[in-house]
TIKEPA-200850 format. One line per field, with one value per residue: x, y, z of N, C-alpha, C, CB in turn; residue number from 1; residue in three letters. Coordinates in steps of 0.1 Angstrom, whole numbers, plus 5000, padded with zeros to 4 digits. Glycine has a CB too. Layout:
<bators>
n_x = [X,...] $
n_y = [Y,...] $
n_z = [Z,...] $
ca_x = [X,...] $
ca_y = [Y,...] $
ca_z = [Z,...] $
c_x = [X,...] $
c_y = [Y,...] $
c_z = [Z,...] $
cb_x = [X,...] $
cb_y = [Y,...] $
cb_z = [Z,...] $
i = [NUM,...] $
aa = [ALA,...] $
</bators>
This chain:
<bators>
n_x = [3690,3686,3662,3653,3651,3659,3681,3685,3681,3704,3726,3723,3725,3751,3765,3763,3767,3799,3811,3826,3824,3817,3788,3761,3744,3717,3696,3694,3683,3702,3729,3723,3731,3722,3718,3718,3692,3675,3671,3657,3676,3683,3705,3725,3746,3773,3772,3784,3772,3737,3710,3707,3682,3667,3661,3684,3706,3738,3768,3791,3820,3832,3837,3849,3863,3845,3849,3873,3868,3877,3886,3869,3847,3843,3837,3816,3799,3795,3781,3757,3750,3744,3721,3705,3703,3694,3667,3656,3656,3676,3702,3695,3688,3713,3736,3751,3758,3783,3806,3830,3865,3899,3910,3893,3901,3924,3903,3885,3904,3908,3881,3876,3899,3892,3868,3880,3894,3874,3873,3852,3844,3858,3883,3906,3936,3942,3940,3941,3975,3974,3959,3956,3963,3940,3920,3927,3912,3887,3855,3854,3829,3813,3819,3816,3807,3795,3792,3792,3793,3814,3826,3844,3820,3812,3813,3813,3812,3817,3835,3849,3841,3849,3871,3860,3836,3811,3806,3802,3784,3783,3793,3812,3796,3802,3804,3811,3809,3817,3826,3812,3789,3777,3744,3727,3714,3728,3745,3719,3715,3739,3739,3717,3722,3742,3732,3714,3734,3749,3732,3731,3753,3747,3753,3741,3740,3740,3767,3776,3800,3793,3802,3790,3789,3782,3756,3742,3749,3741,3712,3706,3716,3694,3669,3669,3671,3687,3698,3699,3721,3734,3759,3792,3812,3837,3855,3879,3908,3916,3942,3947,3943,3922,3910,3928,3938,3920,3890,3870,3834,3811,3785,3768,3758,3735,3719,3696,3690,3658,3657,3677,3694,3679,3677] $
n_y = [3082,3074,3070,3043,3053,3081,3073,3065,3089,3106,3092,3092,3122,3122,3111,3126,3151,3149,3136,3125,3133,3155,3177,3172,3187,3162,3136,3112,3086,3065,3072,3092,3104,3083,3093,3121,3119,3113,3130,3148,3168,3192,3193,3166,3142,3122,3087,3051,3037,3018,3020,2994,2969,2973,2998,3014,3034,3031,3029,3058,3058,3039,3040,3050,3086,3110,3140,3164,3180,3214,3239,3261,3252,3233,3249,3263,3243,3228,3251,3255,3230,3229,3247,3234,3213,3226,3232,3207,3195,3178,3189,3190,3166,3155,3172,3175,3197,3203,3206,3226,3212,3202,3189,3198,3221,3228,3227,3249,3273,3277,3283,3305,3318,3321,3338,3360,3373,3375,3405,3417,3406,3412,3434,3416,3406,3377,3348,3331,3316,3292,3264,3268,3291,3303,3291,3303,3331,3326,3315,3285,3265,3276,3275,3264,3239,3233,3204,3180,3149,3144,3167,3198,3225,3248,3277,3288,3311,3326,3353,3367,3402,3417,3416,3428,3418,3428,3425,3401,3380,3389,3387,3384,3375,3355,3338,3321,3308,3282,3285,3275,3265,3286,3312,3284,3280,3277,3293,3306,3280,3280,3303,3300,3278,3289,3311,3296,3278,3298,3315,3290,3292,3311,3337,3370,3389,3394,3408,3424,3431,3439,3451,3478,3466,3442,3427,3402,3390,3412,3411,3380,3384,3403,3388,3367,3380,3403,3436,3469,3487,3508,3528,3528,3548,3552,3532,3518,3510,3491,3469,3452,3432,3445,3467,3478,3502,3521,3534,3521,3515,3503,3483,3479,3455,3442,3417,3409,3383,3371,3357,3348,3370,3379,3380] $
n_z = [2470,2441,2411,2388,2366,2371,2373,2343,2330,2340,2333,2308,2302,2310,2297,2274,2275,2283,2263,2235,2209,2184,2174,2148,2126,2118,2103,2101,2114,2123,2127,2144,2177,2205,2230,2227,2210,2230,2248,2233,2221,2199,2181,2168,2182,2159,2167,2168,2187,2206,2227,2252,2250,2279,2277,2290,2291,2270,2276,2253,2251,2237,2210,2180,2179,2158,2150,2163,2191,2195,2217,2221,2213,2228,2251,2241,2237,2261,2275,2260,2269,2295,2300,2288,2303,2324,2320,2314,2339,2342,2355,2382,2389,2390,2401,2437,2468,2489,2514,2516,2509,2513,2491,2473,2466,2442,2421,2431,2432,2405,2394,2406,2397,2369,2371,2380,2353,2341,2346,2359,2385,2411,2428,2436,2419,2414,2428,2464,2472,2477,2501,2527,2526,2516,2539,2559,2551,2553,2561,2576,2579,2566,2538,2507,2480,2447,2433,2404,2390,2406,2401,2407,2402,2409,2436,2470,2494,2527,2542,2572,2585,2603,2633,2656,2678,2682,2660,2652,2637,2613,2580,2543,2515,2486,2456,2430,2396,2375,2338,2316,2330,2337,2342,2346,2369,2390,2408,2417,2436,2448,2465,2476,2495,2506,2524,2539,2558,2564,2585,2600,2612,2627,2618,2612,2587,2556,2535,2505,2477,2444,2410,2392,2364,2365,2361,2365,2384,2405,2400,2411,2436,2447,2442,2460,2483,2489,2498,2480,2494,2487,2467,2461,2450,2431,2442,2443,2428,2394,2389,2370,2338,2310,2323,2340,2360,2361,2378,2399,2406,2433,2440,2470,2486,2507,2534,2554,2579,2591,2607,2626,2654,2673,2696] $
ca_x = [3689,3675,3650,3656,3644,3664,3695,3688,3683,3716,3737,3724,3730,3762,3775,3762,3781,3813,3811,3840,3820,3809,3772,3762,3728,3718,3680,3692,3683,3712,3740,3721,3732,3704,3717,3710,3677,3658,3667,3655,3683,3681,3721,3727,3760,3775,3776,3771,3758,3722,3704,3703,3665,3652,3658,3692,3722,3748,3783,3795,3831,3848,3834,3862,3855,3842,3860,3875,3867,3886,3886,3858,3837,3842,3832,3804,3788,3793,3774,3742,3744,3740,3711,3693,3700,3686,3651,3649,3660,3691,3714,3692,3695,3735,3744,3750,3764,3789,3814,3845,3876,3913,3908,3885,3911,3927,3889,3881,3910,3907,3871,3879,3906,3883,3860,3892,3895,3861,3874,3841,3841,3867,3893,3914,3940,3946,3935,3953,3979,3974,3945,3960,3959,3924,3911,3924,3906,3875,3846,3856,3815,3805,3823,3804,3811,3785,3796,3788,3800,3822,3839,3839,3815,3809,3820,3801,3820,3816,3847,3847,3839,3853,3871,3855,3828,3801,3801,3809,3776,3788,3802,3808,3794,3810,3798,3818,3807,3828,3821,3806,3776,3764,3730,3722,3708,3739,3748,3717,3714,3750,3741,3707,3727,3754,3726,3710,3742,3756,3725,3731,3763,3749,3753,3726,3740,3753,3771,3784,3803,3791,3803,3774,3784,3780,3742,3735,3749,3729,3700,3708,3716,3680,3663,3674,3668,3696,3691,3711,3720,3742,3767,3805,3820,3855,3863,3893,3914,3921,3956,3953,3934,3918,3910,3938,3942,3906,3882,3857,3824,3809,3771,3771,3743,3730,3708,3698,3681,3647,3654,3691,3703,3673,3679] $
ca_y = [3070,3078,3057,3037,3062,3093,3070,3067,3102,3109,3087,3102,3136,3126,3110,3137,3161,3143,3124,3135,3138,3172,3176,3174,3186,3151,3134,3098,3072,3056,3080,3100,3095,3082,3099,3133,3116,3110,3146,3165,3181,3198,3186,3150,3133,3109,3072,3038,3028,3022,3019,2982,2962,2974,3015,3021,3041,3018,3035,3057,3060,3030,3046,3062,3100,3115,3149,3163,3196,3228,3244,3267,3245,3231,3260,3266,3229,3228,3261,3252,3217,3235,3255,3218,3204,3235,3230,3194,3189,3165,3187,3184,3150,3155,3178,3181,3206,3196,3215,3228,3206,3207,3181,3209,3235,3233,3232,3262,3283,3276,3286,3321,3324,3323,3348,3372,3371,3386,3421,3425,3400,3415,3436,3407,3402,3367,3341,3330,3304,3279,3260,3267,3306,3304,3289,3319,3345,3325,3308,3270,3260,3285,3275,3251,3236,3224,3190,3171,3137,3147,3180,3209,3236,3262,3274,3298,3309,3337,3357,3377,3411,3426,3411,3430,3405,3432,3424,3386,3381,3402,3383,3388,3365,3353,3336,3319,3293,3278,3296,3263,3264,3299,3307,3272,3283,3268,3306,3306,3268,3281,3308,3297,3271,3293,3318,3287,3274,3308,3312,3278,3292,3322,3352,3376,3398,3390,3418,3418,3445,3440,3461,3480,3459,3426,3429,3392,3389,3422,3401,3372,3390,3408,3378,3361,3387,3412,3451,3474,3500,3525,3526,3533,3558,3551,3529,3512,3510,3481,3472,3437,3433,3453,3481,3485,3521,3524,3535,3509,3518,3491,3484,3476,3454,3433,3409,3407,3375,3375,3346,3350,3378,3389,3377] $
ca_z = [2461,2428,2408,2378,2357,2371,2371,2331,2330,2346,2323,2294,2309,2315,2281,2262,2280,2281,2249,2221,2194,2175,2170,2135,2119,2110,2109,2096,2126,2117,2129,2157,2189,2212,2245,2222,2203,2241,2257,2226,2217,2184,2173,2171,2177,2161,2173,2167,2201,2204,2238,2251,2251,2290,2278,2297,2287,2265,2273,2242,2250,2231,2198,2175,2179,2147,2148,2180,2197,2194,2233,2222,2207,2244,2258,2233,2236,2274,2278,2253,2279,2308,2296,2281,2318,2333,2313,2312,2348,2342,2366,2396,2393,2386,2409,2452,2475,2499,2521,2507,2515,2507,2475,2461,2461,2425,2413,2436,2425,2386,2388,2412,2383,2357,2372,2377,2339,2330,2349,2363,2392,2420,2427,2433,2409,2420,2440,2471,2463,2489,2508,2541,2526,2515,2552,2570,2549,2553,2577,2569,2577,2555,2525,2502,2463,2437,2423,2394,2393,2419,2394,2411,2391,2415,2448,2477,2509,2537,2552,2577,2579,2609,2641,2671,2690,2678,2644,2650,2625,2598,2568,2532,2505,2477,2448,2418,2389,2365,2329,2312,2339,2346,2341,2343,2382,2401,2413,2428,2442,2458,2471,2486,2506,2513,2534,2552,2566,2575,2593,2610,2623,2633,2609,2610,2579,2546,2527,2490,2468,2432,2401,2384,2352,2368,2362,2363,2402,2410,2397,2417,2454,2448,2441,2471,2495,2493,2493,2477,2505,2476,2453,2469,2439,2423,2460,2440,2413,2391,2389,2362,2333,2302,2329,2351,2365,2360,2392,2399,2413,2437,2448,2482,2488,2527,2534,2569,2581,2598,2621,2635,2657,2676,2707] $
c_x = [3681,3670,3655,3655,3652,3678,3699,3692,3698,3726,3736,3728,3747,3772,3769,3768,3794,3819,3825,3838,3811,3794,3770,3747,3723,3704,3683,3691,3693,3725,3736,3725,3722,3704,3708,3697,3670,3658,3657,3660,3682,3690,3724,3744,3762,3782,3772,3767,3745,3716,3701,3682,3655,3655,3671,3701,3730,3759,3788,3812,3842,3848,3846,3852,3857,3848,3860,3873,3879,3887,3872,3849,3830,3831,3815,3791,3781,3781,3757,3739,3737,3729,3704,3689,3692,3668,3646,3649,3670,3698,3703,3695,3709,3741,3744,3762,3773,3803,3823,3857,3883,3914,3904,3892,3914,3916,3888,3893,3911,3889,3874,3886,3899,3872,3865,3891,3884,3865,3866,3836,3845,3877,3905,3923,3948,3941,3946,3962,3975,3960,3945,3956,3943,3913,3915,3914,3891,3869,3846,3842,3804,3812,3821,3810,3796,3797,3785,3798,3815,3838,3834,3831,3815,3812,3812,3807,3815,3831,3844,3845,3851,3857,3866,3840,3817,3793,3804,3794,3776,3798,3796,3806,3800,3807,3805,3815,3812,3823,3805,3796,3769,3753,3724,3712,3721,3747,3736,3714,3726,3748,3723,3710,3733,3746,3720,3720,3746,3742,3724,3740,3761,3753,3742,3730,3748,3756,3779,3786,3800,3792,3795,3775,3783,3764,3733,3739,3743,3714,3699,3708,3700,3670,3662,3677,3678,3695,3699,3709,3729,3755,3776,3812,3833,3864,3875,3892,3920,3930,3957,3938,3930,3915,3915,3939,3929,3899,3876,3846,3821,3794,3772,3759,3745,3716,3708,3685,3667,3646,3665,3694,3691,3665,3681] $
c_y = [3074,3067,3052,3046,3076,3091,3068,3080,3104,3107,3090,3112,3134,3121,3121,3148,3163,3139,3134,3136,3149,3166,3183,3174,3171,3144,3119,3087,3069,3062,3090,3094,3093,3089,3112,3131,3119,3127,3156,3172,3187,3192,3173,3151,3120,3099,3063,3028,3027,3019,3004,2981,2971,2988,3023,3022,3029,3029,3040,3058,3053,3035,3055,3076,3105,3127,3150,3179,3205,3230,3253,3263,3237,3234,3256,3256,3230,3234,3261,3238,3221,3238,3242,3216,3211,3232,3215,3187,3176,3171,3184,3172,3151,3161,3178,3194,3202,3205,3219,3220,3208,3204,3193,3221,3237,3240,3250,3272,3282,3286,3304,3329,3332,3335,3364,3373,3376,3400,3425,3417,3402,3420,3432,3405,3384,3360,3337,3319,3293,3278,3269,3287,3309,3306,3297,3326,3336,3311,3291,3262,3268,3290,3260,3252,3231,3216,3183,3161,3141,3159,3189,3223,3250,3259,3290,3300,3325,3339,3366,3384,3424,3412,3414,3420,3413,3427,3408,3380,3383,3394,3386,3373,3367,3342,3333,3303,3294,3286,3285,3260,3275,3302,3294,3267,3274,3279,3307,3294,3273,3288,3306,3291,3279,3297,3310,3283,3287,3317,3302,3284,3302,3335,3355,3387,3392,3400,3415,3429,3440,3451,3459,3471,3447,3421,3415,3385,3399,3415,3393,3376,3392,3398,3369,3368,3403,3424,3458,3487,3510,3518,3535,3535,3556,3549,3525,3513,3495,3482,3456,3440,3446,3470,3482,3497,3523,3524,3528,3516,3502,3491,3475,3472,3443,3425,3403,3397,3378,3363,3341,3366,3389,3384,3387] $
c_z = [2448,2421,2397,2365,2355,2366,2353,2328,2329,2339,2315,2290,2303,2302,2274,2265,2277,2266,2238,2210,2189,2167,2157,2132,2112,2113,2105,2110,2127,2125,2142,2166,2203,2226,2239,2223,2219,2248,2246,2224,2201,2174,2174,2170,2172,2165,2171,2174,2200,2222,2236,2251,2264,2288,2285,2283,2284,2266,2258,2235,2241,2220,2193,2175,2161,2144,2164,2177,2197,2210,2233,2216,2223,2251,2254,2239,2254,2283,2274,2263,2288,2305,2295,2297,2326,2330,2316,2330,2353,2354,2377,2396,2396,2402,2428,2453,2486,2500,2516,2516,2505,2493,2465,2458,2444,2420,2420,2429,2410,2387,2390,2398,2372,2363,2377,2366,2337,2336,2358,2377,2405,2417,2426,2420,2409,2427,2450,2462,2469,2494,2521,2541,2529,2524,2559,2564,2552,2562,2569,2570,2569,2541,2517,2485,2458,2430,2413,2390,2395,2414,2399,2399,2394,2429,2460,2490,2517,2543,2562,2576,2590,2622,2653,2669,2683,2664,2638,2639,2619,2590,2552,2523,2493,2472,2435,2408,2377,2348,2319,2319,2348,2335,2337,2360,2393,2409,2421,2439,2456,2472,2482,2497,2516,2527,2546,2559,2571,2587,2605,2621,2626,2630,2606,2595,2570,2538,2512,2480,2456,2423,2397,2371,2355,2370,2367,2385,2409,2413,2405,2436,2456,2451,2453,2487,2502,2488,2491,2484,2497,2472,2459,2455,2436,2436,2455,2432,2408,2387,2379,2351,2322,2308,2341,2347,2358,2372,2390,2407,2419,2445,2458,2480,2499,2525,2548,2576,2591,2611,2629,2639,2661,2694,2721] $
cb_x = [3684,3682,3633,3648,3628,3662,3700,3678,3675,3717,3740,3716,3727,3765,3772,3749,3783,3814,3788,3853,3813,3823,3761,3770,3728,3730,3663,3706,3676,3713,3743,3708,3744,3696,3734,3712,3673,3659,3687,3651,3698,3683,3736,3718,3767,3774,3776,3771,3756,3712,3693,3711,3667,3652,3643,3697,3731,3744,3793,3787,3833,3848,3820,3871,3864,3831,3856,3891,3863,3877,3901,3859,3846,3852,3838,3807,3800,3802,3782,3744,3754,3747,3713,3704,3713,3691,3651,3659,3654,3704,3726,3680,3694,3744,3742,3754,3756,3790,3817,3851,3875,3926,3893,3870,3927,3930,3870,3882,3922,3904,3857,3892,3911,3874,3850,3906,3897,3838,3871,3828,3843,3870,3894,3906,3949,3952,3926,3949,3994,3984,3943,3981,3963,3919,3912,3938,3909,3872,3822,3869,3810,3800,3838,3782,3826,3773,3801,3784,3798,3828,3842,3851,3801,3792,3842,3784,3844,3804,3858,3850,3822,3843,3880,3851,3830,3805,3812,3813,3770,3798,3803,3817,3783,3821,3790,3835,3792,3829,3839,3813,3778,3772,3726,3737,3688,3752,3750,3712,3720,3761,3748,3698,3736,3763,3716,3703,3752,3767,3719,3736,3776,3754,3759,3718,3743,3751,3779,3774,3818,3782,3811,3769,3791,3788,3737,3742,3763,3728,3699,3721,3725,3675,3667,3685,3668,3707,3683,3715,3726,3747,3761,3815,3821,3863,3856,3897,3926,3916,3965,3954,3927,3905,3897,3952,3960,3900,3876,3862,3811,3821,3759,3775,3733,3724,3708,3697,3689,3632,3649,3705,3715,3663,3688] $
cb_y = [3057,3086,3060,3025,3065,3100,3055,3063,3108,3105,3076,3105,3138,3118,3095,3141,3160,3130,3122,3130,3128,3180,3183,3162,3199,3141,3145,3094,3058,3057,3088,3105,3100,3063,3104,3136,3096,3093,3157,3172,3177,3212,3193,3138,3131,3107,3068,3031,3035,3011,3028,2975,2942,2966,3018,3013,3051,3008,3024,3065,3059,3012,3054,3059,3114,3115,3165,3156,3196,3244,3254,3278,3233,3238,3276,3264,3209,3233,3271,3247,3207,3247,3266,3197,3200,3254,3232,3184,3188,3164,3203,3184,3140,3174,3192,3166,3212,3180,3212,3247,3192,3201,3169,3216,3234,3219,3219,3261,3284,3251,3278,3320,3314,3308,3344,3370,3358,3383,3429,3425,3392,3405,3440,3399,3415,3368,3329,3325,3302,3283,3242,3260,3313,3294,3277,3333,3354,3325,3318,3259,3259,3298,3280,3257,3222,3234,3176,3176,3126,3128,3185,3212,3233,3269,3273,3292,3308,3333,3363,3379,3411,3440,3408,3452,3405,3443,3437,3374,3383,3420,3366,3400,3363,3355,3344,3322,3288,3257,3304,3252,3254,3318,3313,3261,3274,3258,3319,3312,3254,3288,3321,3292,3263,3307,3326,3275,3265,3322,3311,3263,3290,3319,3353,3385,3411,3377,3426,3406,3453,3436,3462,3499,3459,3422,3433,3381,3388,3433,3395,3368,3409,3415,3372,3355,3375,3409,3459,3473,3497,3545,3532,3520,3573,3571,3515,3501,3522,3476,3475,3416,3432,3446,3487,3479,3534,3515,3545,3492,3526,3487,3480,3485,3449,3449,3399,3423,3363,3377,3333,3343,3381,3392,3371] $
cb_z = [2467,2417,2405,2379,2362,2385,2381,2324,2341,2356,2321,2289,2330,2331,2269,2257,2291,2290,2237,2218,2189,2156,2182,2127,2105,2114,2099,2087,2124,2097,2116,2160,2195,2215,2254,2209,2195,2259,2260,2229,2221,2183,2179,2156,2187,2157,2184,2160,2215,2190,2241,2266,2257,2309,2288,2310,2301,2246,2276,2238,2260,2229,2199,2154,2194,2148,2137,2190,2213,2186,2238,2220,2193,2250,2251,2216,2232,2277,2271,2232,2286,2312,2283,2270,2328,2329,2295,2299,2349,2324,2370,2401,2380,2368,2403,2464,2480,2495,2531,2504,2519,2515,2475,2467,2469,2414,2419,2454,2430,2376,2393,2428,2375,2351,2379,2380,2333,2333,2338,2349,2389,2426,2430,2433,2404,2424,2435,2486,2460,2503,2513,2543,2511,2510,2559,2572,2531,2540,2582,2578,2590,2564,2526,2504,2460,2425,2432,2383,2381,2425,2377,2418,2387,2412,2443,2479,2506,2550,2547,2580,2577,2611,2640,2676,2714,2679,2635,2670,2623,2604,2570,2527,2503,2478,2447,2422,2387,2365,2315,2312,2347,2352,2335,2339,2382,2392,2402,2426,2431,2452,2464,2482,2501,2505,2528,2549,2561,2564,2588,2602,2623,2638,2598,2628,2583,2535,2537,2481,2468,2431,2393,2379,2340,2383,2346,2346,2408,2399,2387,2410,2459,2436,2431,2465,2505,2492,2501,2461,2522,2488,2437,2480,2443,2414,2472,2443,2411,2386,2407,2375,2342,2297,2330,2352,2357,2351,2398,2407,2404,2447,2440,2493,2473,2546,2523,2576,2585,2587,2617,2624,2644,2663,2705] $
i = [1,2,3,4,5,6,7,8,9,10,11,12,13,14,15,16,17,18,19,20,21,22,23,24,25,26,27,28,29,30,31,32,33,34,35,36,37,38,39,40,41,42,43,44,45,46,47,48,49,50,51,52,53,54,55,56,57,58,59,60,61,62,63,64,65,66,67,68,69,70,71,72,73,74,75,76,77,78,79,80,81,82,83,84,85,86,87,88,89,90,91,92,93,94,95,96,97,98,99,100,101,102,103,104,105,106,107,108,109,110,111,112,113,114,115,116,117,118,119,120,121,122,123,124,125,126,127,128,129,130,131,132,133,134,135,136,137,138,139,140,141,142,143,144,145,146,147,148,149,150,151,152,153,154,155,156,157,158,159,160,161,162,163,164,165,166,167,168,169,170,171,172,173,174,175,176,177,178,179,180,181,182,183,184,185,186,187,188,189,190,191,192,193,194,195,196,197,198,199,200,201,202,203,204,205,206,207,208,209,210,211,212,213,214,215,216,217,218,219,220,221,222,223,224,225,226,227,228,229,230,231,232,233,234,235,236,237,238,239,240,241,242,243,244,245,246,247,248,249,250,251,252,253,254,255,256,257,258,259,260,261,262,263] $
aa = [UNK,UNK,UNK,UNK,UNK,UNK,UNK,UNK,UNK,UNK,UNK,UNK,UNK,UNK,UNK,UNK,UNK,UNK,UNK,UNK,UNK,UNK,UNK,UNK,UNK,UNK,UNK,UNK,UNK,UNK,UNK,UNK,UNK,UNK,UNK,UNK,UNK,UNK,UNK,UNK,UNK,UNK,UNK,UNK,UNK,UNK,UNK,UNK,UNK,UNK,UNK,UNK,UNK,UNK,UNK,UNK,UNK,UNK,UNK,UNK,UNK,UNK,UNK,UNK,UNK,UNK,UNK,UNK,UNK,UNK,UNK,UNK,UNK,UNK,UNK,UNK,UNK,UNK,UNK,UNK,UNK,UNK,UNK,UNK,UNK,UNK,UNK,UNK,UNK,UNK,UNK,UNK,UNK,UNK,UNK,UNK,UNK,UNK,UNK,UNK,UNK,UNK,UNK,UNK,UNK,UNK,UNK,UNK,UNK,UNK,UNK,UNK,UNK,UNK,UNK,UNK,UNK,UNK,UNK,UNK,UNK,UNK,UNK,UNK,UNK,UNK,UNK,UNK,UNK,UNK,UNK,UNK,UNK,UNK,UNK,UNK,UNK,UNK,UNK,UNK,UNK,UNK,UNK,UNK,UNK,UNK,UNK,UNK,UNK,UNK,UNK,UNK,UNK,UNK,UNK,UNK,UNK,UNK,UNK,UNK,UNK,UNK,UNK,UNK,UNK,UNK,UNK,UNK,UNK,UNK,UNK,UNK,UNK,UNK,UNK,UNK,UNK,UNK,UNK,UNK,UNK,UNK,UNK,UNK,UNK,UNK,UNK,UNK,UNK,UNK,UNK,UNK,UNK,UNK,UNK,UNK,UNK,UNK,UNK,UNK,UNK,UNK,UNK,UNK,UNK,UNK,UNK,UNK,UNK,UNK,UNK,UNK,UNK,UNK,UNK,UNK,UNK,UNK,UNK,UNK,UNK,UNK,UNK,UNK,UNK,UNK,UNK,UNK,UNK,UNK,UNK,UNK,UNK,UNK,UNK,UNK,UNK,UNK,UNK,UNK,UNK,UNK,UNK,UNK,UNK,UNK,UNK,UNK,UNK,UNK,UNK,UNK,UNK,UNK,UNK,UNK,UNK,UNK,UNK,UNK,UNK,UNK,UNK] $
</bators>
């Protein structure tokens, strides 16, 4: 339940995110938009809502939009939000974690998409097509989403690694957030979860191939306890993308819990 205070918070968060109006260098009272004015954002939008009498969020949707966004203006704004919410603490408020279900699919495979598309995320040239595909390749209690008001942003799963009984602890992690909310700490929110639940069910090792240019999920495994045991030399070739038929190098990196699997 959140307090009167967080739930302002939250609605301000959340129109200024959404809202359809282009942020304009502007210092006149008159025209700023007051979700902007109370976060402190630098760019005012405008609107000519004002915050009712007891301090809450006045809806700015009915307002004609002032210009409309491009797609990378989108991007752009989305990306500078993220970053505000990260500082000011708007997404904690915003955001939970909660299991991956079939609903979440589209989201889940748009975002996987999108991090096919930078080149540097998986050999993958594709994501599965299907849910039904998806839940074979992977451990259905150890596949988790970040939401914000209830849009999928990011998504965190374990597959297998091997089927003999020996190695029934042995999964690989995987790690994908929508482009509009990375570094905004929701890569590692995911993946902190991810390691406590696949702990819950009993995995004592998490393994993860990262390309040496993917510097910022190198960063991220380390940080969170994972060691890079070497660098697998020209293991595959990319076959989609700017560097298809190009060898890929891959840093193998584990992370082996200290409180499952010592029985």
């Amino acid at each position: 339940m959140r307090s009167l205070y967080e739930e302002d918070q939250f609605n301000i968060y959340r129109a200024v995110l959404f809202c359809p109006y282009r942020f304009v260098l502007d210092d006149s009272k008159n025209s700023i938009c007051p979700g902007c004015y109370r976060i402190g954002f630098p760019f005012r939008a405008i609107s000519n809502n004002e915050l009712d009498y007891d301090g809450r969020w006045v809806d700015c949707y009915g307002s004609p939009p002032a210009v409309v966004f491009s797609q990378e203006e989108v991007r752009i704004r989305a990306s500078v939000l993220a970053a505000v919410a990260k500082y000011a603490g708007m997404l904690n408020i915003m955001k939970k974690i909660s299991l991956m279900k079939s609903e979440h699919w589209p989201a889940v495979k748009k975002i996987y998409q999108e991090g096919i598309d930078t080149g540097n995320a998986t050999f993958q040239d594709s994501p599965p097509q299907t849910w039904e595909e998806w839940s074979d390749r992977h451990i259905s209690n150890c596949s988790i989403v970040c939401l914000v008001d209830d849009r999928v942003i990011g998504w965190a799963a374990v597959s297998p690694v091997s089927g003999r009984r020996v190695y029934q602890g042995l999964g690989e992690a995987s790690v994908y957030v929508t482009a509009e909310y990375r570094r905004a700490g929701i890569g590692e929110l995911l993946l902190r979860k991810l390691i406590a639940k696949s702990e819950q069910e009993g995995y004592w090792t998490l393994q993860a191939g990262i390309f040496p240019e993917n510097t910022s999920s190198l960063q991220l495994h380390q940080k969170l306890g994972f060691q890079v045991v070497g660098t697998r030399k020209k293991i595959g070739k990319m076959n989609y993308g700017k560097l298809s038929g190009t060898w890929r190098d891959v840093v193998f990196m584990e992370r082996r819990s200290t409180t499952v699997g010592f029985d």
